[in-house]
N, C-alpha and C positions, 0 to 999 in steps of 0.2 A: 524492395519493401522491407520495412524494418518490421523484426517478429519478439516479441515476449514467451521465452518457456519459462514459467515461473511454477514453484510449488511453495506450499503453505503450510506451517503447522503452528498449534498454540504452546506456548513456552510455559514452562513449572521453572521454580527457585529463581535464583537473582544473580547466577553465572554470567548472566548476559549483562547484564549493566556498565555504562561508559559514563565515565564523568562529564563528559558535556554534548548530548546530545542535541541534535537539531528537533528545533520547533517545529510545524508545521501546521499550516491550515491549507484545509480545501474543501472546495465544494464544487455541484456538478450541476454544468449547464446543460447536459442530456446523460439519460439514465436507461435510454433505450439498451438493449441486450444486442443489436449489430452494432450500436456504435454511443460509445460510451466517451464523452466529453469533462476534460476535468482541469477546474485549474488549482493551485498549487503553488502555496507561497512558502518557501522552506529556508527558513534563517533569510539572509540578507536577498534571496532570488527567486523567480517564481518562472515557472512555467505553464503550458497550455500542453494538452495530451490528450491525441485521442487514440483509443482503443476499439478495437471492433471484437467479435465474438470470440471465443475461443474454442478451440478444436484440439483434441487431443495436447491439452499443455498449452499446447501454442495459440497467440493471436496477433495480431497485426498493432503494431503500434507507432504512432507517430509521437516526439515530444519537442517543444523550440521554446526557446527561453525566450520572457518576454519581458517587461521592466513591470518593476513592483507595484508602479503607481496603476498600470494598468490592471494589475490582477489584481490589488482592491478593487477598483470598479465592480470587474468583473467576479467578483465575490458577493459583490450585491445582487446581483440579476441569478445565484443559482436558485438550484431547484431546492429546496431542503433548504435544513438547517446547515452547518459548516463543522466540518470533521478537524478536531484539534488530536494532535498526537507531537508523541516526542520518538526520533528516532534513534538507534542506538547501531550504529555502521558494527558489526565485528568480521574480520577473518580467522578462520575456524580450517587449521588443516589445508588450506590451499583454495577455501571459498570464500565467497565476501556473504554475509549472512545480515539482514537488515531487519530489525528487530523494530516495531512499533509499537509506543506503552499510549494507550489509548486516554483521551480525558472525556469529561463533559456526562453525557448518556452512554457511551461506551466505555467506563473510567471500568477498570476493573479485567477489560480484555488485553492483552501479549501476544502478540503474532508475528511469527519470525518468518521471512519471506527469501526463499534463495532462487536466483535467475540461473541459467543452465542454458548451456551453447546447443545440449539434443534432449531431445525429450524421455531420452532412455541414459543419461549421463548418470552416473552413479557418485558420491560422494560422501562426507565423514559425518555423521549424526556427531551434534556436538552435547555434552551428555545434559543441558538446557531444555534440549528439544522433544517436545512430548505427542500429542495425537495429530494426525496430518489431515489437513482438512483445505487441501487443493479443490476439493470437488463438491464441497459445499457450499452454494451460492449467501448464506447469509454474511459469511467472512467476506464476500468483496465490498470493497472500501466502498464502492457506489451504495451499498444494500444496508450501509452500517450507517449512513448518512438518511438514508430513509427507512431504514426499522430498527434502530439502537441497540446493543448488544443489552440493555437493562428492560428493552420488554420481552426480551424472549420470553 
């Protein structure tokens, strides 16, 4: 089974900025909490992902790339509105750090996201990186797509 240990935090200043990041849209055909289905069209490719809950860090993840035309389709039929962001890849000290500058209803949120092989991995804060909010359900990308970071 494929697993996500992923942790989260919201970025300060503009350290983190890449000149040409990728686009991206998505939106979610189920937003249930065991099993979170998303697809995900990112520059020229799209994929389909699902996710199931998480536990300590960790959750089960599936992802398979699918052709574009279908993930317009399926971009119609999600649940919600459709999550635009721009991402920004950095390596930082020996991690890959994936930085999301949010638009639309969530224009104004930075969330810098690093995956990790254990869930006790330890690595280099890059000096970008500000309060860590792994364990706050409103930051996942399914919960920004149905309550916007502008109503909080």
């Amino acid at each position: 089974m494929a697993t996500e240990i992923e942790r989260k935090f919201l970025v300060v200043g503009e350290g983190w900025r890449q000149p040409a990041p990728v686009r991206i849209s998505q939106g979610y055909l189920s937003r249930e909490p065991d099993r979170t289905v998303r697809v995900r069209i990112a520059g020229e490719r799209a994929y389909l992902t699902i996710k199931g809950r998480a536990r300590n860090l960790a959750r089960p993840e599936f992802e398979y790339e699918i052709p574009v035309a279908d993930a317009e389709q399926l971009l119609k039929l999600c649940d919600g509105p459709i999550l635009e962001k721009h991402r920004h890849v950095l390596d930082h000290a020996g991690s890959r750090w994936e930085v999301d500058e949010f638009h639309g209803d969530n224009a104004g949120l930075v969330v810098a996201e690093i995956e990790l092989e254990r869930a006790d991995q330890t690595f280099e804060r890059p000096a970008w990186l500000h309060t860590e909010v792994t364990d706050d359900p409103r930051y996942l990308n399914s919960n920004l797509s149905a309550r916007p970071y502008r109503s909080w």
